[in-house]
MOPAC internal coordinates of N, CA, C and O (Angstrom, degrees):
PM7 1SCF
backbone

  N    0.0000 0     0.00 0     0.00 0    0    0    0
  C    1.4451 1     0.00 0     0.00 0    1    0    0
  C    1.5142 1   108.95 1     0.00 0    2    1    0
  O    1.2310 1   119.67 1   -37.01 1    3    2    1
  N    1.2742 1   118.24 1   142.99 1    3    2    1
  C    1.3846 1   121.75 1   179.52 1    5    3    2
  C    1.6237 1    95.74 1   -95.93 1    6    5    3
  O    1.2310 1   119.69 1   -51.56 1    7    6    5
  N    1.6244 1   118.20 1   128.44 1    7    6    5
  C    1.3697 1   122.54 1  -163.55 1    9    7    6
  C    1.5296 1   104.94 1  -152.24 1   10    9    7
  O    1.2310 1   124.88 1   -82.50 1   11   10    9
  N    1.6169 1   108.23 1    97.50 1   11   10    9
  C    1.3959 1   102.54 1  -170.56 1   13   11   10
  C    1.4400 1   114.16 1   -52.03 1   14   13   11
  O    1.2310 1   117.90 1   124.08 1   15   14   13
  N    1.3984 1   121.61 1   -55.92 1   15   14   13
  C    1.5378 1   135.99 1   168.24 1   17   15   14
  C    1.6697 1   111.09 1   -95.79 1   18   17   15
  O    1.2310 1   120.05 1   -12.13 1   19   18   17
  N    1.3246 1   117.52 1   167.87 1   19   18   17
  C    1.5008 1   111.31 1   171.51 1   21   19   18
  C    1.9007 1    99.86 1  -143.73 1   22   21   19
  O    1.2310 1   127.81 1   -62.12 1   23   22   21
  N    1.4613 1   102.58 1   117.88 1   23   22   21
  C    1.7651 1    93.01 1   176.77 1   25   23   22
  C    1.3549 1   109.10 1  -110.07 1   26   25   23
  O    1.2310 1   119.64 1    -5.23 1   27   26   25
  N    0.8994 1   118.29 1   174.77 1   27   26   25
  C    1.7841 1   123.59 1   164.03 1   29   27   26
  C    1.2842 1   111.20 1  -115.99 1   30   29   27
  O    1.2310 1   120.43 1   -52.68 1   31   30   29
  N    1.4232 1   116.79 1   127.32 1   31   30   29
  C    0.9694 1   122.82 1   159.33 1   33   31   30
  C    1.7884 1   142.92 1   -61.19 1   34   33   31
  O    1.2310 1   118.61 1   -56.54 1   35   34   33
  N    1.1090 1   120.26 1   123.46 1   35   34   33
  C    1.7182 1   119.58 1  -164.33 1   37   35   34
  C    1.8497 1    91.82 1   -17.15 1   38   37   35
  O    1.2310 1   127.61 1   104.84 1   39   38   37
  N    1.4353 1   102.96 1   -75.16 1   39   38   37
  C    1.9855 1   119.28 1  -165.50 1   41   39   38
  C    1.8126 1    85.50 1   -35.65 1   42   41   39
  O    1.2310 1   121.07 1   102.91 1   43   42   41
  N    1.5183 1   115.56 1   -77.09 1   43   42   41
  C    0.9781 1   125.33 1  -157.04 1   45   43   42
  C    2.0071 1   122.22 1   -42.27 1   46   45   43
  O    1.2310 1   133.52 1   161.78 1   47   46   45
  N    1.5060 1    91.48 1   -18.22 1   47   46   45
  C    1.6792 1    95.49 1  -175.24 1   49   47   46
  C    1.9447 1    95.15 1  -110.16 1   50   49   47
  O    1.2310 1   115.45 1   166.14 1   51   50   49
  N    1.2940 1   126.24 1   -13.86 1   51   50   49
  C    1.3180 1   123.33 1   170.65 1   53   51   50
  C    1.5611 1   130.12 1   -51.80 1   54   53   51
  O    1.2310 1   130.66 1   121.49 1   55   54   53
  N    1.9261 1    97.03 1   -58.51 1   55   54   53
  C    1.4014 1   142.78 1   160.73 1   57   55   54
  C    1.4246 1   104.73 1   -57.13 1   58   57   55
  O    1.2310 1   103.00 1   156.14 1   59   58   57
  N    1.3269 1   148.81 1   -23.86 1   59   58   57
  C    1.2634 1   150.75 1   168.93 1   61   59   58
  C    1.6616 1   103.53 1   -95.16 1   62   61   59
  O    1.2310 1   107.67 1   149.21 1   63   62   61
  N    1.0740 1   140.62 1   -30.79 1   63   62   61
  C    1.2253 1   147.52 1   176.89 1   65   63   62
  C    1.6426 1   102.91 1   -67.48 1   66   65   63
  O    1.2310 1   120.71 1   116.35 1   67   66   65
  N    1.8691 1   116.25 1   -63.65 1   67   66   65
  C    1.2252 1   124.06 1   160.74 1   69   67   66
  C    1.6333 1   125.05 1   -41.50 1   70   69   67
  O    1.2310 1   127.01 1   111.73 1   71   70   69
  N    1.1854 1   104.11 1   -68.27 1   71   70   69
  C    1.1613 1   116.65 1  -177.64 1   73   71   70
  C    1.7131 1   127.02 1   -62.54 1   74   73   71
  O    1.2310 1   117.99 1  -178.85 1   75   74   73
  N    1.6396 1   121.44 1     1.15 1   75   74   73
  C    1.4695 1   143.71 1  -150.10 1   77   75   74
  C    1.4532 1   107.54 1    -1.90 1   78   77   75
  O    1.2310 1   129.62 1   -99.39 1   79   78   77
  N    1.8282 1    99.05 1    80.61 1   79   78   77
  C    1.3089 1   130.54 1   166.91 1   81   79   78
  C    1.1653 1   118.47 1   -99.80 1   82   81   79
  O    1.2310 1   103.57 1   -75.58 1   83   82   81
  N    1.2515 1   147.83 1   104.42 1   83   82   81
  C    1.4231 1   142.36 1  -174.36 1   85   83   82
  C    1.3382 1   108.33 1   -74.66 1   86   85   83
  O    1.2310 1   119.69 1   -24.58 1   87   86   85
  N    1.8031 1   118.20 1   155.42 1   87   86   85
  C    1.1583 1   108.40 1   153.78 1   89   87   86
  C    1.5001 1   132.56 1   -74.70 1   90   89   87
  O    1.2310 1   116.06 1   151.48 1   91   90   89
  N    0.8496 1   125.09 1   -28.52 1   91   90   89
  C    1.4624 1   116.70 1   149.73 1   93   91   90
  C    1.1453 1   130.73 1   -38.94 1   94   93   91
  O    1.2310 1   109.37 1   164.00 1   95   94   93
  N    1.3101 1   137.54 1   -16.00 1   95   94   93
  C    1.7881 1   155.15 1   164.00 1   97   95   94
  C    1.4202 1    96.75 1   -73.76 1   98   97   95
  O    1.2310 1   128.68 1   129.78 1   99   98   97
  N    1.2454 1   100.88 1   -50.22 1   99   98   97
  C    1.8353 1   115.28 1  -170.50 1  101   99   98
  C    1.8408 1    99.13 1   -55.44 1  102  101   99
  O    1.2310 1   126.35 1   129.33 1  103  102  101
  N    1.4788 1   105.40 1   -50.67 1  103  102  101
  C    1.3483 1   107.05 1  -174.52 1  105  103  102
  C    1.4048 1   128.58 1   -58.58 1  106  105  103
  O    1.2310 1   135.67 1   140.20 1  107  106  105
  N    1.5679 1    87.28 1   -39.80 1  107  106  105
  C    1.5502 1    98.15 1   167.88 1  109  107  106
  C    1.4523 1   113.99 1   -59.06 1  110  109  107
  O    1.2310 1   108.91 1    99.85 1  111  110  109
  N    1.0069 1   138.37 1   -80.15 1  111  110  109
  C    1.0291 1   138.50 1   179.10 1  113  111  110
  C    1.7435 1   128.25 1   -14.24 1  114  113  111
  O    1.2310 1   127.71 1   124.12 1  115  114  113
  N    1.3788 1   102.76 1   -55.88 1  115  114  113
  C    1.1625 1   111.42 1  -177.63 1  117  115  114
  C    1.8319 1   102.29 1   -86.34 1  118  117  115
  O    1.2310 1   117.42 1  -179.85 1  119  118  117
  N    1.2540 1   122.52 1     0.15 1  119  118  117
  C    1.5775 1   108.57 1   148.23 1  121  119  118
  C    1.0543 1   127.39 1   -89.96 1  122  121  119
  O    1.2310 1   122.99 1   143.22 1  123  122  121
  N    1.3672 1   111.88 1   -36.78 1  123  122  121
  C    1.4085 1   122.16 1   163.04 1  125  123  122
  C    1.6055 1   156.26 1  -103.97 1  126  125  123
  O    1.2310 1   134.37 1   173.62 1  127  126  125
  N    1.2052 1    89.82 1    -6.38 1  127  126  125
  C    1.3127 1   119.14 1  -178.91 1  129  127  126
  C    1.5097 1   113.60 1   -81.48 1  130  129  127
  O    1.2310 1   107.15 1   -44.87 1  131  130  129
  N    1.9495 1   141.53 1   135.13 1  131  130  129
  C    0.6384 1   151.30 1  -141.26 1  133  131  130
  C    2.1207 1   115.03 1  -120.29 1  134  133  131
  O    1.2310 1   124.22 1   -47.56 1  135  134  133
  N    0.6375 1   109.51 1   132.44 1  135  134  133
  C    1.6336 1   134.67 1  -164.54 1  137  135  134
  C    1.7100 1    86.22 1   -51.30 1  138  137  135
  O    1.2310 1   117.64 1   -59.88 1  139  138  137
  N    1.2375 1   122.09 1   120.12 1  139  138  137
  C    1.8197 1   114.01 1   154.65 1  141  139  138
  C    1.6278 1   101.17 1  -112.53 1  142  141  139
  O    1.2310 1   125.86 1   133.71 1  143  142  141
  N    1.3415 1   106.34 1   -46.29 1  143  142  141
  C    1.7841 1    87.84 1  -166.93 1  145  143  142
  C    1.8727 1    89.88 1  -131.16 1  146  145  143
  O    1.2310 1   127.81 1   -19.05 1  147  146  145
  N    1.7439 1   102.56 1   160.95 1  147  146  145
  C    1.4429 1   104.48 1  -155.05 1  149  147  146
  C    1.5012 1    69.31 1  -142.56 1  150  149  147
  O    1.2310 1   126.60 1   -48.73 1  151  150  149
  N    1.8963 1   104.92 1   131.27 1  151  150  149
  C    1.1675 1   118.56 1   165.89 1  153  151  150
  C    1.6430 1   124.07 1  -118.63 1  154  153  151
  O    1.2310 1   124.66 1  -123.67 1  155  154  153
  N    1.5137 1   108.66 1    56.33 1  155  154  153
  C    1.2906 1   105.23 1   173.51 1  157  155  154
  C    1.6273 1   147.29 1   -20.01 1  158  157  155
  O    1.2310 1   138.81 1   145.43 1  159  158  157
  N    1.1844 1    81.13 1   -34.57 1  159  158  157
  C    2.0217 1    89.08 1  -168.23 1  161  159  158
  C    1.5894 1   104.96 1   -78.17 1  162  161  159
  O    1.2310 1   128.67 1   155.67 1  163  162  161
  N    1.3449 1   100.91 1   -24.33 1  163  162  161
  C    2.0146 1   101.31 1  -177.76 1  165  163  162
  C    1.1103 1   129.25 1   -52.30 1  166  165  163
  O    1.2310 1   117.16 1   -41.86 1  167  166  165
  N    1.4897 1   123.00 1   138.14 1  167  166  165
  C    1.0901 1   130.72 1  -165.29 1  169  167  166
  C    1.7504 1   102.27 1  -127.32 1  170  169  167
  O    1.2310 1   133.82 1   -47.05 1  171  170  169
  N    1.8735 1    90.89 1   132.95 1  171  170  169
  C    1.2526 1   125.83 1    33.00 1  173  171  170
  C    1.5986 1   112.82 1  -120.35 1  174  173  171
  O    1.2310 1   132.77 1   173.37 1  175  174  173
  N    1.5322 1    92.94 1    -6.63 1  175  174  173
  C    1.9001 1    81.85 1   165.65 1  177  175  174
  C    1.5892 1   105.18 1  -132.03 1  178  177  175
  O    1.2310 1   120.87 1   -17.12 1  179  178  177
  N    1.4896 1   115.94 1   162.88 1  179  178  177
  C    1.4758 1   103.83 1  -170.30 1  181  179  178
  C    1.6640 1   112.94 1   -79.14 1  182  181  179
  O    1.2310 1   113.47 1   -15.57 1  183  182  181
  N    1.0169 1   129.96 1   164.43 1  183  182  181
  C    1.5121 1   160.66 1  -110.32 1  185  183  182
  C    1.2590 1   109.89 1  -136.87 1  186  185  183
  O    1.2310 1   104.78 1   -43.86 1  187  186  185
  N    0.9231 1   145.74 1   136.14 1  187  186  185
  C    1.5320 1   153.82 1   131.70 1  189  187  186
  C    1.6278 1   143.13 1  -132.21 1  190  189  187
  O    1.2310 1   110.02 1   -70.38 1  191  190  189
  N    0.9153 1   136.34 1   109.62 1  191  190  189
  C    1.3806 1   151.66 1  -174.72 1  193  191  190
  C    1.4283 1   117.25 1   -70.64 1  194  193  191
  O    1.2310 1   118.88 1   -77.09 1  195  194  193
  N    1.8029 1   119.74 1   102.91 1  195  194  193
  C    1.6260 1   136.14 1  -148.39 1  197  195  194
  C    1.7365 1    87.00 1   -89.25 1  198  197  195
  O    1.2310 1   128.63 1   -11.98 1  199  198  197
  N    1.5186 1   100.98 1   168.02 1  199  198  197
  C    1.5025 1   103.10 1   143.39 1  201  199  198
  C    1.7000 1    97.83 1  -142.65 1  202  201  199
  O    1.2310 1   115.89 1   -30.81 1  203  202  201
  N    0.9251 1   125.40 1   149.19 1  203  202  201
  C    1.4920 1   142.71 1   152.63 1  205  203  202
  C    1.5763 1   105.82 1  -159.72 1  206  205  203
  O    1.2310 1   125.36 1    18.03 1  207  206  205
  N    1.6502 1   107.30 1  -161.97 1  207  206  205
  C    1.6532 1   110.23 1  -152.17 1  209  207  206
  C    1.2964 1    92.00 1  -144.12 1  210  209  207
  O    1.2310 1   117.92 1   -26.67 1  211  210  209
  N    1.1071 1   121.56 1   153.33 1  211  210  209
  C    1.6175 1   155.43 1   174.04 1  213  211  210
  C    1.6926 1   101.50 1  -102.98 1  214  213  211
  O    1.2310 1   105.48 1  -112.08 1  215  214  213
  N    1.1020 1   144.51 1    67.92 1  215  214  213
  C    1.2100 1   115.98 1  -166.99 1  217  215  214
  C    1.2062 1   125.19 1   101.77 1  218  217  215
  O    1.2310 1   119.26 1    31.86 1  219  218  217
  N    1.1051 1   119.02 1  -148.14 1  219  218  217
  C    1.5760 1   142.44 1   139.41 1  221  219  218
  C    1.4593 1   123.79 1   -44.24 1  222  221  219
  O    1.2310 1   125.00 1   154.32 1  223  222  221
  N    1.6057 1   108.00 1   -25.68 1  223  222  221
  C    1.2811 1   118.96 1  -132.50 1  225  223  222
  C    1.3568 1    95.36 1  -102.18 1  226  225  223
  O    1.2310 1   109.77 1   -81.02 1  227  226  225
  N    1.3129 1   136.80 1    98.98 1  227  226  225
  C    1.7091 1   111.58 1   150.46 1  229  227  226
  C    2.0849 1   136.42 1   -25.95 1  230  229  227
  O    1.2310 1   122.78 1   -60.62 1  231  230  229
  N    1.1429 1   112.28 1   119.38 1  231  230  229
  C    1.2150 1    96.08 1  -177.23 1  233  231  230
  C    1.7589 1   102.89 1  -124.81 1  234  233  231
  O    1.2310 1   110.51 1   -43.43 1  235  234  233
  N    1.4490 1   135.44 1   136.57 1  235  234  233
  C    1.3544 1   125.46 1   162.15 1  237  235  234
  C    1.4086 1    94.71 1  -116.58 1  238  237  235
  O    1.2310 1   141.61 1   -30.60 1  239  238  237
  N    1.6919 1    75.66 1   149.40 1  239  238  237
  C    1.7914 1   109.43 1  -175.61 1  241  239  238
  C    1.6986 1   115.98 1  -126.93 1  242  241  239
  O    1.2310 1   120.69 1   -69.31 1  243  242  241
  N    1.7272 1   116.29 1   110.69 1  243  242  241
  C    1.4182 1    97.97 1  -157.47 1  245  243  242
  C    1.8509 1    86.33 1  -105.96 1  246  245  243
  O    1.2310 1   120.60 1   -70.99 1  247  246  245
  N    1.0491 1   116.47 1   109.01 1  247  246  245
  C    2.0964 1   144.67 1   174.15 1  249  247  246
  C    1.8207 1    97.51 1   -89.29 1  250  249  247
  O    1.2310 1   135.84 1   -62.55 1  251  250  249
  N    1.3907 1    86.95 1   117.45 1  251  250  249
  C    1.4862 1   113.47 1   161.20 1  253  251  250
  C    1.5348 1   104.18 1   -87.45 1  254  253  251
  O    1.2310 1   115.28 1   -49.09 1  255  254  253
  N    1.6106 1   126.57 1   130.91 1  255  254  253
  C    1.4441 1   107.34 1   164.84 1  257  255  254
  C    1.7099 1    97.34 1  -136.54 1  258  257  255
  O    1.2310 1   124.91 1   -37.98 1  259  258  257
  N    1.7784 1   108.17 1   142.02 1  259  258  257
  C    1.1149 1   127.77 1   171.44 1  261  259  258
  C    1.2066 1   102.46 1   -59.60 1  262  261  259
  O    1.2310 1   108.64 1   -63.33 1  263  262  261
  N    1.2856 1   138.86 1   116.67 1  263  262  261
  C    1.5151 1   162.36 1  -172.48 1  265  263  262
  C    2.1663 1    90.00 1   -71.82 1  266  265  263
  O    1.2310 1   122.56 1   143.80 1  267  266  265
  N    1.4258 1   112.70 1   -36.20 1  267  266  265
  C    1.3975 1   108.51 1  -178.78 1  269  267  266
  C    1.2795 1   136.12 1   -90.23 1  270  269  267
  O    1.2310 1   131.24 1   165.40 1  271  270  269
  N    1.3151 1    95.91 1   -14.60 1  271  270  269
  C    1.6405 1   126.27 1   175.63 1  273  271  270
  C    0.9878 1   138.05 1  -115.03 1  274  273  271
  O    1.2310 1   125.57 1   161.69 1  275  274  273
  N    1.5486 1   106.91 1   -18.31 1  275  274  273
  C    1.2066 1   122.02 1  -172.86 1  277  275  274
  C    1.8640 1   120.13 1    67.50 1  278  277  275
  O    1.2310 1   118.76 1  -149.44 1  279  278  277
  N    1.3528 1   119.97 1    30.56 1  279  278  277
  C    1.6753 1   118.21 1  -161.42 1  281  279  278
  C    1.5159 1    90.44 1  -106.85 1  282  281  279
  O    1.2310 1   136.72 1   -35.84 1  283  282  281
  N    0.7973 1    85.23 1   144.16 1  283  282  281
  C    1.6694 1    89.47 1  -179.09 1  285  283  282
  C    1.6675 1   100.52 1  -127.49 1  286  285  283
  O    1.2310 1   132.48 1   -35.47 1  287  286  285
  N    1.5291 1    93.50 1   144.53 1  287  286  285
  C    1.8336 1   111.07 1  -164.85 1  289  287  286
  C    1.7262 1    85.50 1  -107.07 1  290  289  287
  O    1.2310 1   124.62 1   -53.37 1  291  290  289
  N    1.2727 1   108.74 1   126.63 1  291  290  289
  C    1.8767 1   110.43 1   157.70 1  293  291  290
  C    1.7578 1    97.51 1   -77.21 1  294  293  291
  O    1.2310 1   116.99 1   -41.52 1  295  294  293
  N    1.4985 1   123.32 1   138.48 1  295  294  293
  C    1.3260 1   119.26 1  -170.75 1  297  295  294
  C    1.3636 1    87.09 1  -117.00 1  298  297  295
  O    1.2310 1   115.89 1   151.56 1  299  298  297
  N    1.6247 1   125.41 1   -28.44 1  299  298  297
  C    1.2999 1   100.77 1  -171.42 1  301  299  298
  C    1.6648 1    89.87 1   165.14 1  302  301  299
  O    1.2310 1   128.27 1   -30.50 1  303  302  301
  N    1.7172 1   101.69 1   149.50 1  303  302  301
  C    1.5702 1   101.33 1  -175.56 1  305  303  302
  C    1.5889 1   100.29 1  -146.63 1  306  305  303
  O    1.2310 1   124.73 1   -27.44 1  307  306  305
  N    1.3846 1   108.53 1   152.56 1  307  306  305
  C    1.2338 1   116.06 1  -176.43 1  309  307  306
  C    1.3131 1   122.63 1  -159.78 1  310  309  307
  O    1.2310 1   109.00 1   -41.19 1  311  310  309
  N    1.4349 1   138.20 1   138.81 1  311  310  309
  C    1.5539 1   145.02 1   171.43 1  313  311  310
  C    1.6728 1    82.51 1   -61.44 1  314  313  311
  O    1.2310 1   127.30 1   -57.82 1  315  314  313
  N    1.4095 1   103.55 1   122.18 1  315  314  313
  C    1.6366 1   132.88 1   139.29 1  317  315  314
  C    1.9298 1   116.13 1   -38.82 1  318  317  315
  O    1.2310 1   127.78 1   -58.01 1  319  318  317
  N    1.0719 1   102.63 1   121.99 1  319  318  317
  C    1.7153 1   102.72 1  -178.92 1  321  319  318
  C    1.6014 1    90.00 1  -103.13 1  322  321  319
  O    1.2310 1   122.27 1   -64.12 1  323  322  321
  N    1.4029 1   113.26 1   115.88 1  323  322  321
  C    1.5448 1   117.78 1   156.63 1  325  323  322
  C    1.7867 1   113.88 1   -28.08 1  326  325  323
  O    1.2310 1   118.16 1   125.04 1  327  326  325
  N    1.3521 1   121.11 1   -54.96 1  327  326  325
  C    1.1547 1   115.20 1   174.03 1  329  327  326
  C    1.5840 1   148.61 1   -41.22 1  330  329  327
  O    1.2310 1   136.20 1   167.69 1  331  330  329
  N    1.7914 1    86.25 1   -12.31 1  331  330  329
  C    1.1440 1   100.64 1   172.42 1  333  331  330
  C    1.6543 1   126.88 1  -132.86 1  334  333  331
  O    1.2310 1   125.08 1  -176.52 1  335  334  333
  N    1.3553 1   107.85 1     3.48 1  335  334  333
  C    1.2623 1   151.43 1   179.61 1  337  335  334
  C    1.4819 1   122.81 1  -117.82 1  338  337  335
  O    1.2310 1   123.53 1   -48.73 1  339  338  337
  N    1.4774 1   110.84 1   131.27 1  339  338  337
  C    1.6580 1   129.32 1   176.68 1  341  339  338
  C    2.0454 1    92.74 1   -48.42 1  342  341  339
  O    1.2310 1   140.64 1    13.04 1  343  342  341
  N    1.4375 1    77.55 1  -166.96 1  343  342  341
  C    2.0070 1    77.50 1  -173.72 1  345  343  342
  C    1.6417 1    93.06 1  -100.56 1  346  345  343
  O    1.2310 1   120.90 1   175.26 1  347  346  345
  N    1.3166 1   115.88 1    -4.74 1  347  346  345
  C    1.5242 1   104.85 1   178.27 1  349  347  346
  C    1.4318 1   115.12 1  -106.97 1  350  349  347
  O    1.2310 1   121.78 1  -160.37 1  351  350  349
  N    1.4248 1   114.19 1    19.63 1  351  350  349
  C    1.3826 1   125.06 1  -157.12 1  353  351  350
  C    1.2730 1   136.17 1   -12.62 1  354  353  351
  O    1.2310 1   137.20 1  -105.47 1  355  354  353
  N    1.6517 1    84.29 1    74.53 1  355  354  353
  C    1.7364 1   111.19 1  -169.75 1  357  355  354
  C    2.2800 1    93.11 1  -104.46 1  358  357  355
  O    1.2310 1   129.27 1   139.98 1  359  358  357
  N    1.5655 1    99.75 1   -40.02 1  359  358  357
  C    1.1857 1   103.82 1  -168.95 1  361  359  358
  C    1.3897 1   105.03 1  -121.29 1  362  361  359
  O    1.2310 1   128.40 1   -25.75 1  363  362  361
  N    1.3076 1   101.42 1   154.25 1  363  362  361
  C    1.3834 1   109.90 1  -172.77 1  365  363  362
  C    1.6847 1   109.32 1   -84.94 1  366  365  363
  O    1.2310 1   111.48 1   -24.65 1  367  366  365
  N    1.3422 1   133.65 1   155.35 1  367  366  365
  C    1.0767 1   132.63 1   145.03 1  369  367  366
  C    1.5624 1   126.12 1   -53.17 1  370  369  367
  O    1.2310 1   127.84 1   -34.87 1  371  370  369
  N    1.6189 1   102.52 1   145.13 1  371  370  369
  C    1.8120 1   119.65 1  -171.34 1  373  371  370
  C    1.2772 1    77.65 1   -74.47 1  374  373  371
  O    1.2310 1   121.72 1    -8.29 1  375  374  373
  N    1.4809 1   114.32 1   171.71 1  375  374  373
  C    1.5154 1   143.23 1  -177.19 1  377  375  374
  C    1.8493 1   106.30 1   -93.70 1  378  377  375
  O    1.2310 1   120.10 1   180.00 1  379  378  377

């Protein structure tokens, strides 16, 4: 992602505290990590949900970015549970 600034959000650094996600995983991701779901309508800027890897590790990263500034908000990151996720956890599981 091209990201003039990068913040974390309160949730987003809690859930990384819980979850012992580094920001550096975080970083990765958002250089390398690839777009699965795009949430336009969010407010106050639109939304998107990353995947890349730590490792071994699957990690998603859902980045708000100001369309005017280019700043991008970390909203929140999390290890993928197979249970609810394909095995490439690009797609979600049907209900």
């Amino acid at each position: 992602m091209n990201c003039s600034e990068i913040r974390f959000s309160r949730h987003a650094i809690q859930r990384m505290f819980e979850r012992k996600i580094e920001q550096s995983d975080v970083n990765e991701v958002l250089q390398n990590g690839i777009t699965i779901e795009e949430y336009l309508d969010d407010i106050p800027f639109p939304s998107r949900l990353l995947l890349g890897w730590s490792g071994k590790r699957p990690l998603h990263v859902v980045i708000a970015q100001d369309p005017m500034s280019s700043l991008c908000v970390v909203i929140t990151t999390y290890i993928p549970e197979v249970t609810f996720w394909e095995n490439d956890f690009k797609r979600r599981l049907s209900p």
